[in-house]
TIVO-2410 file (N, C-alpha, C; in nm, 3 decimals):
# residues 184
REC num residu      c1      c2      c3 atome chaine
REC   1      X   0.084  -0.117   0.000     N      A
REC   1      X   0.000   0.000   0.000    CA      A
REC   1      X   0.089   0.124   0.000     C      A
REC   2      X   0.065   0.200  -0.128     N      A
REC   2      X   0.104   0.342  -0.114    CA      A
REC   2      X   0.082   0.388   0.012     C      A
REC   3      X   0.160   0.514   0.052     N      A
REC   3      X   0.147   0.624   0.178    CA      A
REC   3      X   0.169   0.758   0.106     C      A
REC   4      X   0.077   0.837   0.078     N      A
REC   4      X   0.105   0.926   0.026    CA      A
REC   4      X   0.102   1.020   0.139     C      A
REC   5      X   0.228   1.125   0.162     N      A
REC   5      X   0.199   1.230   0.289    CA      A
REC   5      X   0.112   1.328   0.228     C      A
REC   6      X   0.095   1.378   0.376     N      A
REC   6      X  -0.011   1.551   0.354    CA      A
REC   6      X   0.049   1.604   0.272     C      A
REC   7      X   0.175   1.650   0.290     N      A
REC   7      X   0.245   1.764   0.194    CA      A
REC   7      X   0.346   1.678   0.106     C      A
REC   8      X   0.366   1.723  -0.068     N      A
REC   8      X   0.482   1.654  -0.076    CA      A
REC   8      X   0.520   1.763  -0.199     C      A
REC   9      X   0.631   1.789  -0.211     N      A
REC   9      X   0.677   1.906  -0.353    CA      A
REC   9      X   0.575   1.884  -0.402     C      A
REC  10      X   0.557   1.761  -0.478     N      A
REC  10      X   0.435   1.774  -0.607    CA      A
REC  10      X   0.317   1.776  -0.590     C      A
REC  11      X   0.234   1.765  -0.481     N      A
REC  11      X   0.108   1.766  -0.450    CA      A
REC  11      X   0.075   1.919  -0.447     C      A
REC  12      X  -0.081   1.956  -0.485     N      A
REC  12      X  -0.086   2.080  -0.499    CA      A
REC  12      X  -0.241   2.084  -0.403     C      A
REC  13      X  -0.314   2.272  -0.370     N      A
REC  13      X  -0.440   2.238  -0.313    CA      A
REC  13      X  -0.538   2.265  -0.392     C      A
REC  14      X  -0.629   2.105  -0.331     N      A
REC  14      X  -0.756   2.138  -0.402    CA      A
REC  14      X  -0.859   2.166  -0.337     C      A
REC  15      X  -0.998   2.182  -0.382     N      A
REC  15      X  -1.100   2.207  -0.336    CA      A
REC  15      X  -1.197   2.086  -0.359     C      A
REC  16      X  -1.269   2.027  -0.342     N      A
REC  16      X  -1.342   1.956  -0.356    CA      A
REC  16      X  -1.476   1.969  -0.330     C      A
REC  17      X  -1.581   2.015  -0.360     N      A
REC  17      X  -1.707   2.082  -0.335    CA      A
REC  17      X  -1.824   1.954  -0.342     C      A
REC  18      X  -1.855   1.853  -0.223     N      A
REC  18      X  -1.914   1.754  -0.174    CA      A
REC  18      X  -2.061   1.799  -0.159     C      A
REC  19      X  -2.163   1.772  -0.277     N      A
REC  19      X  -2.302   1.753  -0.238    CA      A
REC  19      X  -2.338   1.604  -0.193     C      A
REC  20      X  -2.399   1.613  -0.039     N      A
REC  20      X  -2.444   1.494   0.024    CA      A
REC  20      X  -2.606   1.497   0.059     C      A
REC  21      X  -2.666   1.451   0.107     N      A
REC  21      X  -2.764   1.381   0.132    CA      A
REC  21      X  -2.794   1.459   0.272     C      A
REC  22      X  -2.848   1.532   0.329     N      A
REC  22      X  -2.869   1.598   0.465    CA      A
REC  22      X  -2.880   1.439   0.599     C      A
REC  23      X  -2.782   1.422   0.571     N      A
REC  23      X  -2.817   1.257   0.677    CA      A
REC  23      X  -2.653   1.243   0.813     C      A
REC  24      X  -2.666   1.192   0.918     N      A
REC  24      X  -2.607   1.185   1.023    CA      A
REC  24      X  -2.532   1.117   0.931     C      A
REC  25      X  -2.411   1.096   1.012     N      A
REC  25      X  -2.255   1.026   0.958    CA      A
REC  25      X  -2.141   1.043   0.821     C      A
REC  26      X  -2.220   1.146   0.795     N      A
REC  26      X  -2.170   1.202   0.620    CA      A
REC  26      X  -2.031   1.237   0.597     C      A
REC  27      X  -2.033   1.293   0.677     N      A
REC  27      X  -1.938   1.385   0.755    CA      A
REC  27      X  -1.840   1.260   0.795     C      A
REC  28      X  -1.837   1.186   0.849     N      A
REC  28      X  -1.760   1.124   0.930    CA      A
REC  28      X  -1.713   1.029   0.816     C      A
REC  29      X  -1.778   0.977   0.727     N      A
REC  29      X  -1.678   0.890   0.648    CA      A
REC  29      X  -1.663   0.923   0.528     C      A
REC  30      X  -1.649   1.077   0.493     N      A
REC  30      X  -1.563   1.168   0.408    CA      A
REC  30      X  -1.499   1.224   0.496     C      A
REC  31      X  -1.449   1.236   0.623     N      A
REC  31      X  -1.331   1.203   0.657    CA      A
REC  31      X  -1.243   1.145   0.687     C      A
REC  32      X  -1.307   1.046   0.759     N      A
REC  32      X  -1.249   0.868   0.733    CA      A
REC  32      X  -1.152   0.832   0.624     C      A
REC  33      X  -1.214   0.854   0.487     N      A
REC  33      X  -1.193   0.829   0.351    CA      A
REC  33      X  -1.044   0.896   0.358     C      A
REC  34      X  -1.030   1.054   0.382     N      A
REC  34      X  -0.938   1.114   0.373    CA      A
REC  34      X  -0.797   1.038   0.463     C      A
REC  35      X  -0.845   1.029   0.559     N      A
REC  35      X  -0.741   0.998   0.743    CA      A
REC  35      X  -0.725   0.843   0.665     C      A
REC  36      X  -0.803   0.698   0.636     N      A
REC  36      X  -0.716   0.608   0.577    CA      A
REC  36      X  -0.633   0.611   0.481     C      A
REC  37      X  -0.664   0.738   0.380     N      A
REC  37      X  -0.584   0.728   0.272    CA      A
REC  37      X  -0.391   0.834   0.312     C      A
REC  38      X  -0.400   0.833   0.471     N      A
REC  38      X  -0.273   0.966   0.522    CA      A
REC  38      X  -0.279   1.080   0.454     C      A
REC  39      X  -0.408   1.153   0.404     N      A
REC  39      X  -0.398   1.280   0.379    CA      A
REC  39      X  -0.443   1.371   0.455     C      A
REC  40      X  -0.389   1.477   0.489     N      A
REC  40      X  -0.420   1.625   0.600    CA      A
REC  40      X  -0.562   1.697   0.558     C      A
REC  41      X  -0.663   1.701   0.589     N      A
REC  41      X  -0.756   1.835   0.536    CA      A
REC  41      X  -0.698   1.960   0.585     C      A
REC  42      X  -0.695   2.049   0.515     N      A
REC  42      X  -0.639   2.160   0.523    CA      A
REC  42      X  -0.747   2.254   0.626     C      A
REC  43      X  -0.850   2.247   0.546     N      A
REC  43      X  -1.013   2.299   0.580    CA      A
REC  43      X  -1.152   2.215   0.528     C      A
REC  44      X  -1.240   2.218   0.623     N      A
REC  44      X  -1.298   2.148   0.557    CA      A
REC  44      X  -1.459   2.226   0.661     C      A
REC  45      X  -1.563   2.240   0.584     N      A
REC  45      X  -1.673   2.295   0.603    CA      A
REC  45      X  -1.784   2.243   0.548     C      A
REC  46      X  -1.914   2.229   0.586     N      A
REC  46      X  -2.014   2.174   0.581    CA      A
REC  46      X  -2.103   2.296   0.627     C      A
REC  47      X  -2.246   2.304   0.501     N      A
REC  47      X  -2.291   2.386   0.536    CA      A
REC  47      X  -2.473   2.338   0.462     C      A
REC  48      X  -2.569   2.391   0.471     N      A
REC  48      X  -2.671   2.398   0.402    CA      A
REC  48      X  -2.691   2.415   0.278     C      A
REC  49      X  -2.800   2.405   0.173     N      A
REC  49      X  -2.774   2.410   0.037    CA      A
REC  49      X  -2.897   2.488   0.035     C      A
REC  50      X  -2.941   2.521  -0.094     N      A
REC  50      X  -3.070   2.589  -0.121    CA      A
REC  50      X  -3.164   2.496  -0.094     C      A
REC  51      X  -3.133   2.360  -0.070     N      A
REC  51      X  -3.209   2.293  -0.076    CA      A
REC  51      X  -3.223   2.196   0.061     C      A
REC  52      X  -3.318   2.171   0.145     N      A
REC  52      X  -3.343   2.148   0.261    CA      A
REC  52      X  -3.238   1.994   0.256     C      A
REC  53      X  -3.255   1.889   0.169     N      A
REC  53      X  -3.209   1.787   0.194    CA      A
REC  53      X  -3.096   1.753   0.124     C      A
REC  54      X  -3.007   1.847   0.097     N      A
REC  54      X  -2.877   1.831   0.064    CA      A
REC  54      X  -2.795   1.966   0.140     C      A
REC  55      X  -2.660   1.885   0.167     N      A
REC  55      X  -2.558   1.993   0.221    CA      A
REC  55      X  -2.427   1.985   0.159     C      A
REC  56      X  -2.393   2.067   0.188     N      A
REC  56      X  -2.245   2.153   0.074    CA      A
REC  56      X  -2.102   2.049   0.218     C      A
REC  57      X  -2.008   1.971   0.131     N      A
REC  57      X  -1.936   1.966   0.204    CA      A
REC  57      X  -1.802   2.030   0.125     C      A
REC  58      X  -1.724   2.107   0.150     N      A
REC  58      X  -1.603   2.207   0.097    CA      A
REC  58      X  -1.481   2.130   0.178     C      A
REC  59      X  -1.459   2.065   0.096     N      A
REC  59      X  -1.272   1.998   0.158    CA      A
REC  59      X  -1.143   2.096   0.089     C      A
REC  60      X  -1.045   2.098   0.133     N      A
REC  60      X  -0.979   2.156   0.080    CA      A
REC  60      X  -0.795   2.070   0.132     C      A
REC  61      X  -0.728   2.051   0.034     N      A
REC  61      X  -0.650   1.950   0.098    CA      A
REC  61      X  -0.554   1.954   0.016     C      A
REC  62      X  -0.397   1.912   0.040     N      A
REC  62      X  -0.279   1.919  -0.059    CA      A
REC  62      X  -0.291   1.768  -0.133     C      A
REC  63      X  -0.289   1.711  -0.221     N      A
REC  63      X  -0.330   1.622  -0.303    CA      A
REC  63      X  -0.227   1.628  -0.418     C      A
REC  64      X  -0.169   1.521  -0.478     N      A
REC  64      X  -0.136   1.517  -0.572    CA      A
REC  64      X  -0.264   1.440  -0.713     C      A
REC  65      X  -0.225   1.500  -0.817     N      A
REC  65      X  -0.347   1.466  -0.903    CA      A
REC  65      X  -0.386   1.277  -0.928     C      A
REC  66      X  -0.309   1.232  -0.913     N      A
REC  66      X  -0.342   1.013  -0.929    CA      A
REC  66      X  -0.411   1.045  -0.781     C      A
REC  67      X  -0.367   1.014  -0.653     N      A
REC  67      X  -0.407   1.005  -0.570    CA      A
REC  67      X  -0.571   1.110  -0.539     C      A
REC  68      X  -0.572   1.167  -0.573     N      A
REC  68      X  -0.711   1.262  -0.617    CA      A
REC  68      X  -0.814   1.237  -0.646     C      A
REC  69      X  -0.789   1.138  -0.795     N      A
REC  69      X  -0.853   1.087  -0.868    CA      A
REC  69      X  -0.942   0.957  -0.803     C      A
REC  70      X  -0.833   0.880  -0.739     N      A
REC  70      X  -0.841   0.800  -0.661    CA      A
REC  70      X  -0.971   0.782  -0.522     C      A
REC  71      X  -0.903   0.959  -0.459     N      A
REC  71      X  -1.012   0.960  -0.366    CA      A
REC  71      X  -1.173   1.005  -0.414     C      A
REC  72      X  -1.202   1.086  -0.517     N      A
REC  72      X  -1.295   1.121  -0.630    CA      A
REC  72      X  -1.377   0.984  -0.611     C      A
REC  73      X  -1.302   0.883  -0.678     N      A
REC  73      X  -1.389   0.748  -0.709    CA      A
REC  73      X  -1.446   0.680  -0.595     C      A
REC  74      X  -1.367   0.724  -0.473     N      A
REC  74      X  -1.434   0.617  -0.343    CA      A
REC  74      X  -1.483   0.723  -0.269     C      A
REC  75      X  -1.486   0.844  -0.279     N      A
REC  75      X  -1.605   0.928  -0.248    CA      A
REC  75      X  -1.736   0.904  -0.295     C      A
REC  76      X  -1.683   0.901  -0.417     N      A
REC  76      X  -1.870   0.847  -0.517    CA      A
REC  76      X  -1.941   0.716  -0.452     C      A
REC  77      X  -1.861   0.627  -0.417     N      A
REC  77      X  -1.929   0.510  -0.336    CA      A
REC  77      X  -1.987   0.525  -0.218     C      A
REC  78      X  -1.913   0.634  -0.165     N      A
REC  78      X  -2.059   0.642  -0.007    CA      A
REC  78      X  -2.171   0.667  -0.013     C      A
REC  79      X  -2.201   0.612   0.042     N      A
REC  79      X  -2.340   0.615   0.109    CA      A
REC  79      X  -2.404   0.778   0.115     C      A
REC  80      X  -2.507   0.836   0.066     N      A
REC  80      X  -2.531   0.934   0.040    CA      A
REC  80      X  -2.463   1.047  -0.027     C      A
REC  81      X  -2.345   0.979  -0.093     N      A
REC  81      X  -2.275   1.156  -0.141    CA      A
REC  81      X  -2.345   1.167  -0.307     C      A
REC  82      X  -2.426   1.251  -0.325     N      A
REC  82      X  -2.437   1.265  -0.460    CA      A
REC  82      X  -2.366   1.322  -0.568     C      A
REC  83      X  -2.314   1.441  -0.569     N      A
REC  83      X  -2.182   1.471  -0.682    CA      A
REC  83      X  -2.080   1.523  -0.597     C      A
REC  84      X  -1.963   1.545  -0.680     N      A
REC  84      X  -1.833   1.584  -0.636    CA      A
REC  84      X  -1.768   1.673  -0.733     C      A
REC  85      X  -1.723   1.784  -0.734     N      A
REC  85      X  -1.645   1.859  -0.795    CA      A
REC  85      X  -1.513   1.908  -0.757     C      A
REC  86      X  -1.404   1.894  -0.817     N      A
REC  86      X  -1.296   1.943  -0.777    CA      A
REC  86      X  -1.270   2.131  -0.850     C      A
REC  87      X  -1.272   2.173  -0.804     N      A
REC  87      X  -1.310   2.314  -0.811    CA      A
REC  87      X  -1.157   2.378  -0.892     C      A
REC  88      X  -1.213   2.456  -0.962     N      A
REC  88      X  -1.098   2.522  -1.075    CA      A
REC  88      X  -1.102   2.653  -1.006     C      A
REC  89      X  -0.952   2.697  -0.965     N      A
REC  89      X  -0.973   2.856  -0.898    CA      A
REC  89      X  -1.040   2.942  -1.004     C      A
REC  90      X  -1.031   2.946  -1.129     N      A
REC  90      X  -1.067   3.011  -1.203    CA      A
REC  90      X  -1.191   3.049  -1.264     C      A
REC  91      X  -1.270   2.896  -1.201     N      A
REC  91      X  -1.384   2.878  -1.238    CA      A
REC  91      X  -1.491   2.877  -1.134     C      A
REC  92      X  -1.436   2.917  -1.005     N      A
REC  92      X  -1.479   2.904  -0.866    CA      A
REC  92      X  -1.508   3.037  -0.774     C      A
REC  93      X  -1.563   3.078  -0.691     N      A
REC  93      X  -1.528   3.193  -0.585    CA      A
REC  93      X  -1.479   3.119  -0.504     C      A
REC  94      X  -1.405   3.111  -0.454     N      A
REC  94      X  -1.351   3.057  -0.298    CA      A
REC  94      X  -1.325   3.185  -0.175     C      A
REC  95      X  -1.421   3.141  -0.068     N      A
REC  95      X  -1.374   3.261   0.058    CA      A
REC  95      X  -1.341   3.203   0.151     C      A
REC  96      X  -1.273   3.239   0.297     N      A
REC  96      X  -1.317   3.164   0.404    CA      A
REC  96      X  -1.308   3.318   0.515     C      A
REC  97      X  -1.365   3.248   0.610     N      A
REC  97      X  -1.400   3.392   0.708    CA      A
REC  97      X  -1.307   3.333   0.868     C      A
REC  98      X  -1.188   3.464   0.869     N      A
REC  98      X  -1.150   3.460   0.999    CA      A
REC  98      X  -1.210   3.594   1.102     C      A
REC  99      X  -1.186   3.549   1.239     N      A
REC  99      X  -1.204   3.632   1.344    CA      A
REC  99      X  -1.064   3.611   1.405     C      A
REC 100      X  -0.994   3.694   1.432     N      A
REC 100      X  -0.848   3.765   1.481    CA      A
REC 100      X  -0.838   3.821   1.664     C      A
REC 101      X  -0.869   3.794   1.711     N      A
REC 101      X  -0.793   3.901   1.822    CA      A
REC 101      X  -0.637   3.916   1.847     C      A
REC 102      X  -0.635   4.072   1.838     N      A
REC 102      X  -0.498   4.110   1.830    CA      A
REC 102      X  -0.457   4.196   1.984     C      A
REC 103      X  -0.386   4.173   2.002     N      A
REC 103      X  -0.284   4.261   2.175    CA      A
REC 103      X  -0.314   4.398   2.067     C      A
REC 104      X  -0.389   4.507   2.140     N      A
REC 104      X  -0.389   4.620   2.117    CA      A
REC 104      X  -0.398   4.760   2.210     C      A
REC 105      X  -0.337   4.833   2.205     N      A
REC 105      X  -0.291   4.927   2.311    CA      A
REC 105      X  -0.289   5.063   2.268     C      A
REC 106      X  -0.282   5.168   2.353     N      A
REC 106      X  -0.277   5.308   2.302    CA      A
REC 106      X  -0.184   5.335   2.171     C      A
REC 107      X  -0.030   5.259   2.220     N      A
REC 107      X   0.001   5.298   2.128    CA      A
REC 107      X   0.051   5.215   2.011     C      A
REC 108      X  -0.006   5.151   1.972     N      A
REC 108      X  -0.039   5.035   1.835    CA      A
REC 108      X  -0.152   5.010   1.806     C      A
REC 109      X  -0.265   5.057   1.835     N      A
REC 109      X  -0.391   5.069   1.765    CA      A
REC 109      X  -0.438   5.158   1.672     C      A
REC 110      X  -0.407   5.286   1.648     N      A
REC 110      X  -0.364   5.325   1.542    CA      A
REC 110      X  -0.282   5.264   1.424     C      A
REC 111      X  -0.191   5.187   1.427     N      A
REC 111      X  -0.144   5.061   1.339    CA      A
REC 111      X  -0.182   4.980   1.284     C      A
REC 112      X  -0.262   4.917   1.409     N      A
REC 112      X  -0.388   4.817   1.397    CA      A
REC 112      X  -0.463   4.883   1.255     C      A
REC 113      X  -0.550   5.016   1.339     N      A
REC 113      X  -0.612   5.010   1.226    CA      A
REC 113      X  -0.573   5.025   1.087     C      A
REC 114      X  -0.495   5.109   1.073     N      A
REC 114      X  -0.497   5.150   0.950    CA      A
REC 114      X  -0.439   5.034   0.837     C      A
REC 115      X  -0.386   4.879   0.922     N      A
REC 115      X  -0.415   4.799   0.876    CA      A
REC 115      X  -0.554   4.716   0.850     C      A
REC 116      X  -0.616   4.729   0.922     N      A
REC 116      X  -0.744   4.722   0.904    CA      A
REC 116      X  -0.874   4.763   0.792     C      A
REC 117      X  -0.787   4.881   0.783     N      A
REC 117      X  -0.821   4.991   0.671    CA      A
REC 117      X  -0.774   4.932   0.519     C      A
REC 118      X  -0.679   4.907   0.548     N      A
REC 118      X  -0.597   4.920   0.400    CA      A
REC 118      X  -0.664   4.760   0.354     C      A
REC 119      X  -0.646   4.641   0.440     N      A
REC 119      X  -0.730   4.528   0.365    CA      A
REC 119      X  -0.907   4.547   0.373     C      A
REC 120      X  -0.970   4.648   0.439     N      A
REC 120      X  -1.106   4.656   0.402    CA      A
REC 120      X  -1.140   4.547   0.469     C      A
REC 121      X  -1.148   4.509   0.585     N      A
REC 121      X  -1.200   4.418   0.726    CA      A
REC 121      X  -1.248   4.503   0.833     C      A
REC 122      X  -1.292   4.455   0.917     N      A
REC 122      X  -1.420   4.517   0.977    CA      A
REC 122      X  -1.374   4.472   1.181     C      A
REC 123      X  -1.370   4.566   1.219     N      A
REC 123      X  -1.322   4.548   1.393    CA      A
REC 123      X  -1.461   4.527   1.450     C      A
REC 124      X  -1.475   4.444   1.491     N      A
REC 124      X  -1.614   4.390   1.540    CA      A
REC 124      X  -1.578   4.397   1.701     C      A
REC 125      X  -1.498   4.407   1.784     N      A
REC 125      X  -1.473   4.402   1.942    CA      A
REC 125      X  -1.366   4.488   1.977     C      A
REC 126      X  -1.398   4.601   2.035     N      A
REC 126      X  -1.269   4.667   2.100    CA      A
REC 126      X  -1.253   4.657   2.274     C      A
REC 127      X  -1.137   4.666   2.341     N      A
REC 127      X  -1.111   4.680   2.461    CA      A
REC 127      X  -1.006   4.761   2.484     C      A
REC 128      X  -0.971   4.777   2.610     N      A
REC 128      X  -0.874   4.864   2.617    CA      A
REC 128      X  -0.735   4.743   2.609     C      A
REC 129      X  -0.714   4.618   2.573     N      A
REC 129      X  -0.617   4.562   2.589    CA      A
REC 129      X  -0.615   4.485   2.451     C      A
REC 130      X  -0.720   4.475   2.399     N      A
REC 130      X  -0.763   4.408   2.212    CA      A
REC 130      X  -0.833   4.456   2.135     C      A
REC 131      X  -0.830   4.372   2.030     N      A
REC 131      X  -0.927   4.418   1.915    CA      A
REC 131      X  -0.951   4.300   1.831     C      A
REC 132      X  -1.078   4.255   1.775     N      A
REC 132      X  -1.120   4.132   1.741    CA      A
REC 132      X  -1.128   4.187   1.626     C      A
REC 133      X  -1.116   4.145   1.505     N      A
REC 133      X  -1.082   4.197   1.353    CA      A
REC 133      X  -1.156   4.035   1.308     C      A
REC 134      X  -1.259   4.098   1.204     N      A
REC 134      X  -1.351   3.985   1.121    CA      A
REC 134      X  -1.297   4.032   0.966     C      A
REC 135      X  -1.230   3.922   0.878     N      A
REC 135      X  -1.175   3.932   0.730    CA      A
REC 135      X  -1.255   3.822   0.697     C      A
REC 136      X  -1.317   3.794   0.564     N      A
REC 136      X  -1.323   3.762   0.445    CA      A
REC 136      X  -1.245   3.797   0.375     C      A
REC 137      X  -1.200   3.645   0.236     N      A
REC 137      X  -1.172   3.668   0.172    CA      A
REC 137      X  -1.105   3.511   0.117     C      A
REC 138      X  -0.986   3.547   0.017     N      A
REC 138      X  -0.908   3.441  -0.050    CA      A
REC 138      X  -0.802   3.399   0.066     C      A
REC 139      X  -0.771   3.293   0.059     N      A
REC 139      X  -0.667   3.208   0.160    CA      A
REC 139      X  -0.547   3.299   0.150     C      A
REC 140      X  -0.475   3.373   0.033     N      A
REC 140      X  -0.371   3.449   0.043    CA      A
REC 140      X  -0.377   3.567   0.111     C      A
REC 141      X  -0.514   3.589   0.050     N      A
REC 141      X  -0.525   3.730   0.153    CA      A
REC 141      X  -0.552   3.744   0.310     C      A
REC 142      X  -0.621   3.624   0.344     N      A
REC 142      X  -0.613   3.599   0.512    CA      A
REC 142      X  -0.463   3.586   0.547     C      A
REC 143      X  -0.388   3.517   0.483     N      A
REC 143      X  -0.260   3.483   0.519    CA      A
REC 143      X  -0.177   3.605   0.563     C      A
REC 144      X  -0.152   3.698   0.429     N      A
REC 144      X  -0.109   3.865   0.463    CA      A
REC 144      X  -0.167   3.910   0.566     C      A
REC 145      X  -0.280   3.940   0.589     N      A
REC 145      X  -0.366   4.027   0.685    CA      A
REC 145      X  -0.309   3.925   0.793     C      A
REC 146      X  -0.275   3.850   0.837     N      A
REC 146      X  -0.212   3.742   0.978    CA      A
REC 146      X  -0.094   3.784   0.995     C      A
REC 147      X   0.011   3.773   0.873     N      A
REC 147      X   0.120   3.805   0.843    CA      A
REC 147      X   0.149   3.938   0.947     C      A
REC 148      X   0.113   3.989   0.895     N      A
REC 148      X   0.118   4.180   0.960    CA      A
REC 148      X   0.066   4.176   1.085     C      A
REC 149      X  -0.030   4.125   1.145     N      A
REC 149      X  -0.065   4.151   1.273    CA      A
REC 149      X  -0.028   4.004   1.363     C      A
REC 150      X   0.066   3.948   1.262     N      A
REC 150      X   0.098   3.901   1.389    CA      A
REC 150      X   0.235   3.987   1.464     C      A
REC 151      X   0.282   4.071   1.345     N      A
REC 151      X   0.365   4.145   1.453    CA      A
REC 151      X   0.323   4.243   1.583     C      A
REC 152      X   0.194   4.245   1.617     N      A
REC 152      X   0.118   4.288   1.732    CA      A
REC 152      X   0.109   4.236   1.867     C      A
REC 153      X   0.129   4.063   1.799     N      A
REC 153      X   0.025   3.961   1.910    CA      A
REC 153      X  -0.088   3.904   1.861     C      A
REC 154      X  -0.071   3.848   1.801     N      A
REC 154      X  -0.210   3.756   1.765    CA      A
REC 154      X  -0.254   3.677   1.892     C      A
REC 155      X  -0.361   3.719   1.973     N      A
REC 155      X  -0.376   3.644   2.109    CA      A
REC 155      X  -0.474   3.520   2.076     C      A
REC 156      X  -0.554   3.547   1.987     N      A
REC 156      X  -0.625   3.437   1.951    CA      A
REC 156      X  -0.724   3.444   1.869     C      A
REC 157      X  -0.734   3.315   1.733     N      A
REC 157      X  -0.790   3.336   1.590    CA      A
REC 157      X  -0.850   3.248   1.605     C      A
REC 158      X  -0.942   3.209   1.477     N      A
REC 158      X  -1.044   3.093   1.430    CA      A
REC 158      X  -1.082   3.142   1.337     C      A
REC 159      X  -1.022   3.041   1.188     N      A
REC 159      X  -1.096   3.032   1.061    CA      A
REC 159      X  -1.200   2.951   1.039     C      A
REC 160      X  -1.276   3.010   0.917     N      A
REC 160      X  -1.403   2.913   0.881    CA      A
REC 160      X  -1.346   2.749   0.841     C      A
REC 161      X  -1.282   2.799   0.747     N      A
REC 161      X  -1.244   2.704   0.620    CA      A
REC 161      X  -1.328   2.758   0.470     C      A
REC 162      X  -1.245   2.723   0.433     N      A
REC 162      X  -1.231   2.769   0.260    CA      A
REC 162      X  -1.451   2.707   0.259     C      A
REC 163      X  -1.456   2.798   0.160     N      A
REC 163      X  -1.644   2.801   0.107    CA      A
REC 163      X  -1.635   2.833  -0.057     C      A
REC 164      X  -1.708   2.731  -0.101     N      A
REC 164      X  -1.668   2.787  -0.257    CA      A
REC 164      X  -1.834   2.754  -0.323     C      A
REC 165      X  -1.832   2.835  -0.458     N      A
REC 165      X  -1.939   2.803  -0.556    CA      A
REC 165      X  -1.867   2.825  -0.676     C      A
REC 166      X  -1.961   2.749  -0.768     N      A
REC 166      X  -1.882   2.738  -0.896    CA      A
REC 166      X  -1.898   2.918  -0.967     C      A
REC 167      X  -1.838   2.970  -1.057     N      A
REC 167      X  -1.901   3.101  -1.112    CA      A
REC 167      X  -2.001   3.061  -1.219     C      A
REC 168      X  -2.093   3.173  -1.257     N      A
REC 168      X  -2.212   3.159  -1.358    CA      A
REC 168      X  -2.368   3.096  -1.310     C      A
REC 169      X  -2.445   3.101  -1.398     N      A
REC 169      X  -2.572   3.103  -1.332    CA      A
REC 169      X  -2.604   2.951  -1.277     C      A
REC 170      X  -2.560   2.834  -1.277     N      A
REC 170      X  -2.599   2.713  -1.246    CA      A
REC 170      X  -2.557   2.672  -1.156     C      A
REC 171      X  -2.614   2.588  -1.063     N      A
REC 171      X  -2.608   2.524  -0.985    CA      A
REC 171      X  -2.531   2.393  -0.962     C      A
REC 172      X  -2.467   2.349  -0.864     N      A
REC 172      X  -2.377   2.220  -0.885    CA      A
REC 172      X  -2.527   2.116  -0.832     C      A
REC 173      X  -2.623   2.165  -0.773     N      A
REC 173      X  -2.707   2.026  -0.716    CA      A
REC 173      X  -2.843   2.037  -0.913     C      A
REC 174      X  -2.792   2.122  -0.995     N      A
REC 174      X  -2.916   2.074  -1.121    CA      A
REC 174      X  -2.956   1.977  -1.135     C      A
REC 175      X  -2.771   1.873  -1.137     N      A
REC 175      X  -2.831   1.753  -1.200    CA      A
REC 175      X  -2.799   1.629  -1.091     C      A
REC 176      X  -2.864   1.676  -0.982     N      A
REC 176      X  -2.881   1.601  -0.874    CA      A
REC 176      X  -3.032   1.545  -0.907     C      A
REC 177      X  -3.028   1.380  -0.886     N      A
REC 177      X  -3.131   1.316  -0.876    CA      A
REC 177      X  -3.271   1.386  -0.840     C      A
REC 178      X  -3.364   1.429  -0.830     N      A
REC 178      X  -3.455   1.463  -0.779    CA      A
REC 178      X  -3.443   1.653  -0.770     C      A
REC 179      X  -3.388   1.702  -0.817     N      A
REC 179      X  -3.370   1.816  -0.778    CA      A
REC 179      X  -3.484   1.911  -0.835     C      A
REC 180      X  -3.508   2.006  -0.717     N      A
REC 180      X  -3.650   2.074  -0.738    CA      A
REC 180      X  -3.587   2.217  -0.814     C      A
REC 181      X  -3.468   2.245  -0.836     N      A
REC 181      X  -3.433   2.369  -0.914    CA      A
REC 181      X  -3.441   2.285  -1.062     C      A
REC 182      X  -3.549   2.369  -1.126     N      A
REC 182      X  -3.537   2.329  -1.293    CA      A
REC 182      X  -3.538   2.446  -1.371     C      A
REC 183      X  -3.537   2.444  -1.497     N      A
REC 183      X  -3.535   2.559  -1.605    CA      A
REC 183      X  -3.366   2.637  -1.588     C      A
REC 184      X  -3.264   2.597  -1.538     N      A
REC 184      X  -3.178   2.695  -1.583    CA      A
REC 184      X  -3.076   2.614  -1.704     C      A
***
């Protein structure tokens, strides 16, 4: 048995955009799938769909393309997953949403902000000792905006994980079995 690691030069990240079945355990053995095969999720999010009985699962993971392919095909075999897309940045929005608290003080909050300012994020909590900073956006750009304040003190963060839709007017659940969105 191959061992492919989390990270390797040639492995690159993907997205994988998981429509499932709104059902208990979904979750658990699309990650299963991942953890037997020794690969890391980078991020991974689960969320509601337009549609009451399907949910969005968003993996995001360093992968090389055989091994990919690989997991693609034994994803399709579980038990409730109905399609799978591996997401083209180009062809995709991808966001994910952090919350930041940063060590902030008389005199580095002025700093603060005007970093704050310059990436267009939003201070949702002030104190006289912090400041809780809410960003959206692309994984590079959370990265910078961290980058910089962590020369402050980053006292304590929490990302979403990466959230994606395909671009243009259609839907990834259309040509889902039963699906009540028709005419596009």
């Amino acid at each position: 048995m191959a061992i492919y690691p989390a990270s390797t030069p040639y492995s690159e990240r993907h997205t994988l955009s998981v429509l499932v079945e709104n059902r208990p355990g979904v979750l658990a053995r699309i990650a299963g799938l991942f953890a037997r095969r020794a690969f890391n999720i980078n991020s991974l999010s689960v969320s509601p769909t337009e549609r009451p009985d399907i949910s969005r699962v968003t993996v995001t993971a360093d992968v090389e393309q055989v091994p990919l392919e690989q997991i693609i095909k034994q994803l399709n075999k579980l038990l409730h997953v109905l399609k799978i897309v591996d997401l083209d940045n180009m062809d995709a929005v991808e966001r994910e949403l952090v919350l930041i608290k940063v060590a902030a003080n008389e005199t580095n909050r002025s700093d603060i902000l005007e970093i704050v300012r310059l990436f267009r994020v939003r201070v949702v909590d002030v104190n006289p000792e912090s400041m809780t900073i809410e960003a959206t956006g692309n994984e590079d750009k959370i990265d910078a905006l961290l980058g910089l304040l962590n020369n402050y003190g980053v006292i304590e963060m929490v990302r979403s994980g990466s959230v994606a839709l395909t671009r243009g007017p259609h839907a990834l659940s259309e040509k889902v079995v039963g699906s009540e969105i028709t005419g596009r």
